[in-house]
N, CA and C atoms as a LAMMPS dump frame, in Angstrom:
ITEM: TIMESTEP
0
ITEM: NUMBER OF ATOMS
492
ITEM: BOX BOUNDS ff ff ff
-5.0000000000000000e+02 5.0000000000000000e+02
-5.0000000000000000e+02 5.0000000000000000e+02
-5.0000000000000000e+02 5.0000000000000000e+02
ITEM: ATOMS id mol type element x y z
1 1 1 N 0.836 -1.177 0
2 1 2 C 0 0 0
3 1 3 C 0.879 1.238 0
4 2 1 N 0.469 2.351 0.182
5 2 2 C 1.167 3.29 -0.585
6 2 3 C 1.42 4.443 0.675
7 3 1 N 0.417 4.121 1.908
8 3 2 C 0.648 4.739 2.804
9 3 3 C 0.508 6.767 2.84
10 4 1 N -0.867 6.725 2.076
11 4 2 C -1.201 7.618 1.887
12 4 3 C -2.358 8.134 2.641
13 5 1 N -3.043 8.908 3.466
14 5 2 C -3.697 9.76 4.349
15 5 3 C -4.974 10.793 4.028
16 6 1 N -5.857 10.534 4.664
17 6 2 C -6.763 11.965 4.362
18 6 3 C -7.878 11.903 5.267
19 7 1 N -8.165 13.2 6.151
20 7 2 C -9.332 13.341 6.798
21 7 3 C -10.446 13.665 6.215
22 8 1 N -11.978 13.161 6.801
23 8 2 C -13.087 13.657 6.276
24 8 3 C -13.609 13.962 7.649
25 9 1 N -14.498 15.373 7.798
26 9 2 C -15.064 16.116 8.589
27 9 3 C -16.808 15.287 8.504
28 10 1 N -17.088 14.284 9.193
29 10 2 C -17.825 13.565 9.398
30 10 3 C -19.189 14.207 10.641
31 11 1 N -20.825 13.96 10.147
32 11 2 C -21.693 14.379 11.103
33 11 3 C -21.801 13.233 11.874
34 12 1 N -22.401 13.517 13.031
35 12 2 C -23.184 12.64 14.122
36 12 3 C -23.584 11.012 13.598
37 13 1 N -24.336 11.196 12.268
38 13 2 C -24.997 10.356 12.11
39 13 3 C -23.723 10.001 10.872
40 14 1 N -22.978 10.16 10.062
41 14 2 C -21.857 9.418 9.874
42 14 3 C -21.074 8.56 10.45
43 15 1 N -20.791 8.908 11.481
44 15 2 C -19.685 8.46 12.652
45 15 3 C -20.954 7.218 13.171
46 16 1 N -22.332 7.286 13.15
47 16 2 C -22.855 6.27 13.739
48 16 3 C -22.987 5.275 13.034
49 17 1 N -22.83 5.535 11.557
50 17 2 C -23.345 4.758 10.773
51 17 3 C -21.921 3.915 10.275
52 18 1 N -20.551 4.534 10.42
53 18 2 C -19.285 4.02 10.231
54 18 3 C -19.029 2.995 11.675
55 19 1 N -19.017 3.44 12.989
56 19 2 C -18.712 2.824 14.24
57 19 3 C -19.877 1.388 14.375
58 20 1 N -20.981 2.106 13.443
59 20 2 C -21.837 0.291 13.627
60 20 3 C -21.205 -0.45 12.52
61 21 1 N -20.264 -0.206 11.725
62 21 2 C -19.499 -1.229 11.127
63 21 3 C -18.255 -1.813 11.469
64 22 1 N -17.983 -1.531 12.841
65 22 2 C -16.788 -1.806 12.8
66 22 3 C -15.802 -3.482 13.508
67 23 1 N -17.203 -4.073 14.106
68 23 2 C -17.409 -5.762 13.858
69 23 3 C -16.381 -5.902 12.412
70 24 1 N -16.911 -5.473 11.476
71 24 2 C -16.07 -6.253 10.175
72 24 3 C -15.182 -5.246 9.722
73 25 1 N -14.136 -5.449 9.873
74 25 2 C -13.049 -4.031 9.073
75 25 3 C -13.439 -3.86 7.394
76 26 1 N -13.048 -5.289 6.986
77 26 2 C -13.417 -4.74 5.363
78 26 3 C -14.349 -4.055 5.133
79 27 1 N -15.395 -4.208 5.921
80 27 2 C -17.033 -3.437 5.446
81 27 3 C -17.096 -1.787 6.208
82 28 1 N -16.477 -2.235 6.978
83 28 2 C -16.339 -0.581 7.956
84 28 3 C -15.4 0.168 6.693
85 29 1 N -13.965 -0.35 6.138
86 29 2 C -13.494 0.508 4.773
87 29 3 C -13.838 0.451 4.363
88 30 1 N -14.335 -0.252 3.277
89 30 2 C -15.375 0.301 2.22
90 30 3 C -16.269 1.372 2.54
91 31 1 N -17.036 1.113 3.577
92 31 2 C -17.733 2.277 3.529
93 31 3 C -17.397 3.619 4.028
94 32 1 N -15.752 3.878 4.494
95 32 2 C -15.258 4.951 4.922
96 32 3 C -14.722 5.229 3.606
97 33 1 N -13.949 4.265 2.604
98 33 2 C -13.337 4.605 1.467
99 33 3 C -14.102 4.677 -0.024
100 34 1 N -15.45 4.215 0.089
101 34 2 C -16.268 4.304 -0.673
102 34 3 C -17.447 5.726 -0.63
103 35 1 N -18.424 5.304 0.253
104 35 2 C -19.215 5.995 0.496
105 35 3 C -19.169 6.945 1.087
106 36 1 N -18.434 6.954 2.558
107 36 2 C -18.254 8.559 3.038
108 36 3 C -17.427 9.355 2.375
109 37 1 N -16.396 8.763 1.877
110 37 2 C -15.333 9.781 0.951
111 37 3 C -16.247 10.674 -0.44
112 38 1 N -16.936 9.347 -0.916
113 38 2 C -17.925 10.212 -1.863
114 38 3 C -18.828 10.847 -1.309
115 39 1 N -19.875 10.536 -0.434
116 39 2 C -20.871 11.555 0.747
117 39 3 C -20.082 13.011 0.56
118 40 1 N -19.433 12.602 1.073
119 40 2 C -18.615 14.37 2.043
120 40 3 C -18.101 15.285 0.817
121 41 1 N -18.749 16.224 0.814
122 41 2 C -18.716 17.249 0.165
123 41 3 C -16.687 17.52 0.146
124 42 1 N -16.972 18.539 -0.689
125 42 2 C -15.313 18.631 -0.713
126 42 3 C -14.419 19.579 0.182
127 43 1 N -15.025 20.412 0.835
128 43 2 C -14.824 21.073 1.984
129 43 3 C -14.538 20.256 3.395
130 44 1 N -14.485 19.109 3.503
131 44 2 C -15.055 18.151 4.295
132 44 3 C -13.619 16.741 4.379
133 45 1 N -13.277 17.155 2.744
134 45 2 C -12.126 15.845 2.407
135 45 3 C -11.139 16.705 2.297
136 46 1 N -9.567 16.01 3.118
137 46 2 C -9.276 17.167 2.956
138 46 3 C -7.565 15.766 2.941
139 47 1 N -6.96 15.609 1.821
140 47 2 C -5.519 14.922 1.4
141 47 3 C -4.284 15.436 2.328
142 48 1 N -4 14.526 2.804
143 48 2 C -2.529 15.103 3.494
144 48 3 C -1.271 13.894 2.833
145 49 1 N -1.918 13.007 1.984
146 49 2 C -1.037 12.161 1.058
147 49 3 C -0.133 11.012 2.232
148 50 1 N 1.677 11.582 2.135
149 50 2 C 2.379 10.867 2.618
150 50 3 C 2.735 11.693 3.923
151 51 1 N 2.115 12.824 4.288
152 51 2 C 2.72 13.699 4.998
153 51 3 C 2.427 13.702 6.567
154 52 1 N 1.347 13.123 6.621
155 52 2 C 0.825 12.469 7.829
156 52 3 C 1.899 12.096 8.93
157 53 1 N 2.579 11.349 8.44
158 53 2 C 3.794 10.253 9.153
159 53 3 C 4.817 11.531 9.662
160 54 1 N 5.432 12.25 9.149
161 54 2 C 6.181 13.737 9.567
162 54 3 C 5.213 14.903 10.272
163 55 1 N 4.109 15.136 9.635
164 55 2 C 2.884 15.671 11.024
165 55 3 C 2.843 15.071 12.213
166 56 1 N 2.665 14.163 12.149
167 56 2 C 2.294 13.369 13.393
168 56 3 C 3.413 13.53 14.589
169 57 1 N 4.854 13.114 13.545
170 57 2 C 6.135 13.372 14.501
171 57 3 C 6.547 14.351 15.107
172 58 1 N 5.834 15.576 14.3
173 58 2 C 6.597 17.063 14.441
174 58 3 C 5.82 16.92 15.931
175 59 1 N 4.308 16.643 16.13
176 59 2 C 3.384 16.83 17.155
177 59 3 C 3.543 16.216 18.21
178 60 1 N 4.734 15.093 17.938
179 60 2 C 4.447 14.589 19.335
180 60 3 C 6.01 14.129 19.584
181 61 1 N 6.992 15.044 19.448
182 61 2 C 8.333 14.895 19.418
183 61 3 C 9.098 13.654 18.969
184 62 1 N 8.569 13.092 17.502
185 62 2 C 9.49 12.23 16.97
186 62 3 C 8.878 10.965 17.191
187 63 1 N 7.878 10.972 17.981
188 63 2 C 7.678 9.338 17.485
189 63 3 C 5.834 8.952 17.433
190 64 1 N 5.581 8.144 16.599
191 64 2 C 4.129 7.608 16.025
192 64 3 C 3.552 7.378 18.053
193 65 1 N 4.076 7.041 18.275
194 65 2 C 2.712 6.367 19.909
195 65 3 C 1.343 7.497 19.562
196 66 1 N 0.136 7.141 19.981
197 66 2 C -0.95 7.907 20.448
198 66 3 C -0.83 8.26 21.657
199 67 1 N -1.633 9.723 21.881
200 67 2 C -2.077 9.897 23.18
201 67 3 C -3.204 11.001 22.848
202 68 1 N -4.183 9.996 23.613
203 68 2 C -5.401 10.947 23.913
204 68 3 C -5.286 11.978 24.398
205 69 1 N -4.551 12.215 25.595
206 69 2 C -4.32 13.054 26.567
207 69 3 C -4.122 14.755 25.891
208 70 1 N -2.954 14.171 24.721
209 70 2 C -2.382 15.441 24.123
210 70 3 C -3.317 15.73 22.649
211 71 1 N -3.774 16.987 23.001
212 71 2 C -4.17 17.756 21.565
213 71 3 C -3.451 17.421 20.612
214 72 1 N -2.365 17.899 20.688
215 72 2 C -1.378 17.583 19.58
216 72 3 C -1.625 16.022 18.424
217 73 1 N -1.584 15.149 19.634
218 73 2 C -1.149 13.991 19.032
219 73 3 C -2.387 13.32 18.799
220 74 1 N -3.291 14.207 18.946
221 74 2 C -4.707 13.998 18.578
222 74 3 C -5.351 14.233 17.212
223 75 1 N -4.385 15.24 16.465
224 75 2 C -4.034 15.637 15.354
225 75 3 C -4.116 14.693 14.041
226 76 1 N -3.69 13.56 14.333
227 76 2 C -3.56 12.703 13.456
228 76 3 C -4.32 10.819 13.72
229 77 1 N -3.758 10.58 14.699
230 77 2 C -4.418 8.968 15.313
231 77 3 C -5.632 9.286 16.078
232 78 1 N -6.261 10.574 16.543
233 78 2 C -7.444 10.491 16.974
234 78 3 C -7.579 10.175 18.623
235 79 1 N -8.587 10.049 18.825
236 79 2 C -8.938 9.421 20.616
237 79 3 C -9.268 8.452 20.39
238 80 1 N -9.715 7.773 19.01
239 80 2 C -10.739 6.36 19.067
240 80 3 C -10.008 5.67 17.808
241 81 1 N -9.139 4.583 18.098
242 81 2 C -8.555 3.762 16.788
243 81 3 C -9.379 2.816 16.901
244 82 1 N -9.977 2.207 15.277
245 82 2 C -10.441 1.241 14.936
246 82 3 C -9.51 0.357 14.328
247 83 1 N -10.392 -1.285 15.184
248 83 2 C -8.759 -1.972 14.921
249 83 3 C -8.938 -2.935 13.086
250 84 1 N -8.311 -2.401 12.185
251 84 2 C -8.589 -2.953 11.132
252 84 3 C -7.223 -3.898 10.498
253 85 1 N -7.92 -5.26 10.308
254 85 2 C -6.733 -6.33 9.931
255 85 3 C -6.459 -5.81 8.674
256 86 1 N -6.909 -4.799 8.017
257 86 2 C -6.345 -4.955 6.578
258 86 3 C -5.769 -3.505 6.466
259 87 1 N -4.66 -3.736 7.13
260 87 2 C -3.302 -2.388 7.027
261 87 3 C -3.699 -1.343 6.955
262 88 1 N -4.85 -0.683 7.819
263 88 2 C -5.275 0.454 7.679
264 88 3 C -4.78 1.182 9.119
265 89 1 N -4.806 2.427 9.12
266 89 2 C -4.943 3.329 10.378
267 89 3 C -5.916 4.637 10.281
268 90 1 N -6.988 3.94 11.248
269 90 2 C -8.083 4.826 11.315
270 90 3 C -8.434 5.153 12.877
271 91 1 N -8.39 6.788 12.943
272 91 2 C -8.58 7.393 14.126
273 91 3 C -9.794 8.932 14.144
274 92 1 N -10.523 8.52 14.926
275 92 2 C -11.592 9.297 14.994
276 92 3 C -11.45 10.228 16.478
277 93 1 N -11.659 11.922 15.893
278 93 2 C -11.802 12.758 17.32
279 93 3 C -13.279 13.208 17.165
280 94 1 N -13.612 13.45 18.343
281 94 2 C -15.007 13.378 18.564
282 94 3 C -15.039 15.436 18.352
283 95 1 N -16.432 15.802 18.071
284 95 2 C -16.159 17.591 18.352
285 95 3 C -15.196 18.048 19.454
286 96 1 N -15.34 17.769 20.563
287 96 2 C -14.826 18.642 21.527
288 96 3 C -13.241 18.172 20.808
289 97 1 N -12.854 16.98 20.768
290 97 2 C -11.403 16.827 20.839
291 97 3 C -11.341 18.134 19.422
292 98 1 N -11.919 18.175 18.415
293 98 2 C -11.55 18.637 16.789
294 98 3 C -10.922 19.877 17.535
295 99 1 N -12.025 20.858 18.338
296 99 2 C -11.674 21.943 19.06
297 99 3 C -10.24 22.322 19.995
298 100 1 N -10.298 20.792 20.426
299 100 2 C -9.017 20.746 21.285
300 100 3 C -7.732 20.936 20.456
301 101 1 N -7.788 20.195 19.472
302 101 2 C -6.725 20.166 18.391
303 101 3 C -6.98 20.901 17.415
304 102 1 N -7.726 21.706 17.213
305 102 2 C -7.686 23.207 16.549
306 102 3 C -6.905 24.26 17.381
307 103 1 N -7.34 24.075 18.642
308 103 2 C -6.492 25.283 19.277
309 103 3 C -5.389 25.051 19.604
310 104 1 N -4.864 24.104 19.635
311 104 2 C -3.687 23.731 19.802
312 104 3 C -2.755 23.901 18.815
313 105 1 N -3.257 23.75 17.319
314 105 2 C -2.172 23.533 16.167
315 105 3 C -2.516 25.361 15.409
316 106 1 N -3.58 25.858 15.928
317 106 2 C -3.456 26.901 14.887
318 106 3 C -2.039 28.079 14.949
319 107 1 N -1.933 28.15 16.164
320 107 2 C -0.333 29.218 16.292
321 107 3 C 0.705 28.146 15.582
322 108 1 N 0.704 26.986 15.386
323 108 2 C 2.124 26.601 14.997
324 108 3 C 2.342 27.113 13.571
325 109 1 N 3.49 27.841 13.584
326 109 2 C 4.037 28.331 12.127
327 109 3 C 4.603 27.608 11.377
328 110 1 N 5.591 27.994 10.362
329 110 2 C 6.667 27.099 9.145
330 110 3 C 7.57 27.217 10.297
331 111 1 N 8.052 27.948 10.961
332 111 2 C 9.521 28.36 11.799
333 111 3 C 8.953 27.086 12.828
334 112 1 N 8.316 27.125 13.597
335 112 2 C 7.863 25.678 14.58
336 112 3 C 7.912 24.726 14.321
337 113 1 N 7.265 24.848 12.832
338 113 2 C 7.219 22.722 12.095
339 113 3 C 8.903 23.052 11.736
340 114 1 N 9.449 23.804 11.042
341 114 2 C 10.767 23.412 10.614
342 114 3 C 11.98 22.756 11.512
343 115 1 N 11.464 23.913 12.805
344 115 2 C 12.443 23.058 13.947
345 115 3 C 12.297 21.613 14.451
346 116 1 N 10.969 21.383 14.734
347 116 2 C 10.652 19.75 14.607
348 116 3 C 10.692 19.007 14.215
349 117 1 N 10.685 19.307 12.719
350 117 2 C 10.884 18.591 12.066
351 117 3 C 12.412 17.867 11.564
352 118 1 N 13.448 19.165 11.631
353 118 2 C 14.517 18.777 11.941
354 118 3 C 15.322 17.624 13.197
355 119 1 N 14.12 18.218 14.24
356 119 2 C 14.82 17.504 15.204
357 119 3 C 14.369 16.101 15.264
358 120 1 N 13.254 15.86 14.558
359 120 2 C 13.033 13.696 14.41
360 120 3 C 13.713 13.354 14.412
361 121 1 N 14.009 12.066 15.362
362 121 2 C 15.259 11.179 15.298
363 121 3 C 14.978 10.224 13.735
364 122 1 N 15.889 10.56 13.282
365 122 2 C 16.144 10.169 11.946
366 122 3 C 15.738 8.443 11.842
367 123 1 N 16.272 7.759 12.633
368 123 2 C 15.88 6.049 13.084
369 123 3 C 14.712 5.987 12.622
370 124 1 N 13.634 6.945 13.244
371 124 2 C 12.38 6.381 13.804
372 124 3 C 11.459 7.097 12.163
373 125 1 N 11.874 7.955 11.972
374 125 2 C 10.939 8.3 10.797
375 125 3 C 11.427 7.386 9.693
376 126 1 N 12.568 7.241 9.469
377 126 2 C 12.861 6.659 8.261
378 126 3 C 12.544 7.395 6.505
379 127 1 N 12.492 8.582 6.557
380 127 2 C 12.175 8.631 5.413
381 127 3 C 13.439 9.695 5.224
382 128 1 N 14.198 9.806 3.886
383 128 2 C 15.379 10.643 3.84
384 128 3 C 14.927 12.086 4.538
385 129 1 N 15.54 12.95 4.904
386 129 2 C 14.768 14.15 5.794
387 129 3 C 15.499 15.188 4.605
388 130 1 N 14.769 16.176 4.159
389 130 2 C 15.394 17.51 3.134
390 130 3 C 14.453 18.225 3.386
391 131 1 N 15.269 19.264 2.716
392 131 2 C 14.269 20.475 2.79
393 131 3 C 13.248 20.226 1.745
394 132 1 N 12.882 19.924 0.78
395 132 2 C 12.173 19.399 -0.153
396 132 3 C 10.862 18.57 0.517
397 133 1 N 11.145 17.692 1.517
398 133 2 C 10.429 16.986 2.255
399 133 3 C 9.788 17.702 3.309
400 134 1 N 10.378 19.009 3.934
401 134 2 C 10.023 19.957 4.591
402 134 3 C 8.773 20.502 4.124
403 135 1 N 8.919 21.188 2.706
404 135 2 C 8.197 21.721 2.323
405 135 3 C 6.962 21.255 2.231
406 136 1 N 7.32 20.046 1.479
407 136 2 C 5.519 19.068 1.575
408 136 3 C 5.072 18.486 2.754
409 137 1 N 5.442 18.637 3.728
410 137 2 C 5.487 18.212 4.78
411 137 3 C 4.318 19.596 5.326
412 138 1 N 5.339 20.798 5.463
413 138 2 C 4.782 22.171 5.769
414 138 3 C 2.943 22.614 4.766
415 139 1 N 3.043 22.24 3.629
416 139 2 C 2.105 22.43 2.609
417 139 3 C 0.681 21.444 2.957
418 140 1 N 0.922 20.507 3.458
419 140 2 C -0.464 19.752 3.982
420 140 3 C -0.421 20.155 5.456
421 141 1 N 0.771 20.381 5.78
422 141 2 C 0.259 20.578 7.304
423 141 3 C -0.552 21.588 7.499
424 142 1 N -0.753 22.783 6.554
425 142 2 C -1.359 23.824 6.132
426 142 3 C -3.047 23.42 6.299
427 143 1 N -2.644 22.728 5.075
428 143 2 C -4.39 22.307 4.721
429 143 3 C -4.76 21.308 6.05
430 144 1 N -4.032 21.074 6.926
431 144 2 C -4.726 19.836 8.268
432 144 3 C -5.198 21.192 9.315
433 145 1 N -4.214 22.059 9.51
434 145 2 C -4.859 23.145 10.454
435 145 3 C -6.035 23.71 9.334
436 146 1 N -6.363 24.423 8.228
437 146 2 C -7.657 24.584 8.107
438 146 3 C -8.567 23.66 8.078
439 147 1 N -8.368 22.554 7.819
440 147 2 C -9.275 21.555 8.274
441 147 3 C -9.885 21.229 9.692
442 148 1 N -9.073 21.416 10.096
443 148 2 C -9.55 21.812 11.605
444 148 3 C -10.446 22.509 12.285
445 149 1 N -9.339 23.835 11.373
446 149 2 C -10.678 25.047 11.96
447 149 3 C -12.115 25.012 11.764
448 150 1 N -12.326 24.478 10.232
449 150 2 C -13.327 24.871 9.761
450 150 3 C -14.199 23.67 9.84
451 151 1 N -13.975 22.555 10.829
452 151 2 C -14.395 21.619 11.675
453 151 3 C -14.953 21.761 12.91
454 152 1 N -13.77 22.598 13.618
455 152 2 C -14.203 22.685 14.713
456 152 3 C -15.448 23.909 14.651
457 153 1 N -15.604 24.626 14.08
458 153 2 C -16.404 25.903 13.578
459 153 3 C -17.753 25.537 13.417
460 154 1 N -17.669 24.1 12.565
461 154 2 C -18.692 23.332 12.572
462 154 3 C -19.416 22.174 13.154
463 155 1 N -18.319 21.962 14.134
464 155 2 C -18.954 20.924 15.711
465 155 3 C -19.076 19.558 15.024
466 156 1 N -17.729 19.152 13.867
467 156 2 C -17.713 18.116 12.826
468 156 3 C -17.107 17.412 13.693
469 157 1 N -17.09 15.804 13.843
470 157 2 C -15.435 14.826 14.003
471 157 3 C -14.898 14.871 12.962
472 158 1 N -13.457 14.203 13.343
473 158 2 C -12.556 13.989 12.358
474 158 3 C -11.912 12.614 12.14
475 159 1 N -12.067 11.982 11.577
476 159 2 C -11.807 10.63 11.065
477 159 3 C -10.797 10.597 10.178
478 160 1 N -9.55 10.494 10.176
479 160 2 C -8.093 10.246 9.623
480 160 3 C -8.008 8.372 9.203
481 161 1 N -7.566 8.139 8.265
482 161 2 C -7.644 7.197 7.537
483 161 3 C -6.232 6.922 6.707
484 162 1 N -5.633 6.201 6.994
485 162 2 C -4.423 6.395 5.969
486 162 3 C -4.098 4.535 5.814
487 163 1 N -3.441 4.059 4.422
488 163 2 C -2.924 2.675 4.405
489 163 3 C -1.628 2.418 4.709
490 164 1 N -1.43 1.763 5.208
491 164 2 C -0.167 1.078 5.291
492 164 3 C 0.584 0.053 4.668
């Protein structure tokens, strides 16, 4: 898989209708990678590609673990992982968390992600580190804080989805 990423800004009755699938993983993706991706308007879908994996790190000093606890690292794996056998990573924040992790990520600048991003222990990300990689790195991280906002604005969850 290609290990590519993207949130959809999901209602009440989305999230109910995805979480009563989640007995069967294949059928719970499909219908997150089928139907809600097509459902959700385009304001709503929002690509962060390969960039996820360097977001995630910048947020939680270098390494993938979750934590509910932290806004930050809420950013990407969510408060609620669904456990799917077929190489997926899917994490859902409920409104209040979207809010939590809106306010948390909107002050971070290019000068903030750049330093973090530098400082990943190189081991653990594994992916060559450049400025080139910076940049796309910086460029979705863009589009994940307005996604946010304009989530939390709207009392949406956020459901992050990426393959492995």
């Amino acid at each position: 898989m290609s290990c590519r990423g993207y949130f959809l800004g999901l209602t009440d009755a989305d999230v109910s209708e995805f979480a009563s699938l989640a007995s069967d993983s294949y059928e719970m993706m499909e219908f997150a990678n089928e139907t809600l991706y097509i459902r959700c308007e385009p304001d709503w879908v929002t690509s962060v590609d390969k960039s996820w994996d360097a977001i995630h790190r910048c947020l939680t000093n270098g390494y993938m673990l979750p934590d509910p606890s932290d806004p930050m690292a809420k950013c990407i794996l969510g408060v609620q992982e669904f456990d799917t056998a077929d190489n997926w990573i899917v994490g859902l924040c409920f409104p209040e968390d979207v809010r939590e992790v809106d306010l948390a990520i909107r002050h971070l600048d290019r000068d903030w992600l750049h330093k973090k991003y530098w400082a990943l222990p190189k081991d653990e990300y594994g992916i060559f580190m450049s400025e080139d990689d910076f940049e796309y790195t910086w460029d979705y991280f863009k589009e994940t804080k307005d996604f946010y906002r304009r989530a939390a604005a709207s009392g949406r969850h956020s459901l992050f989805i990426a393959d492995q």
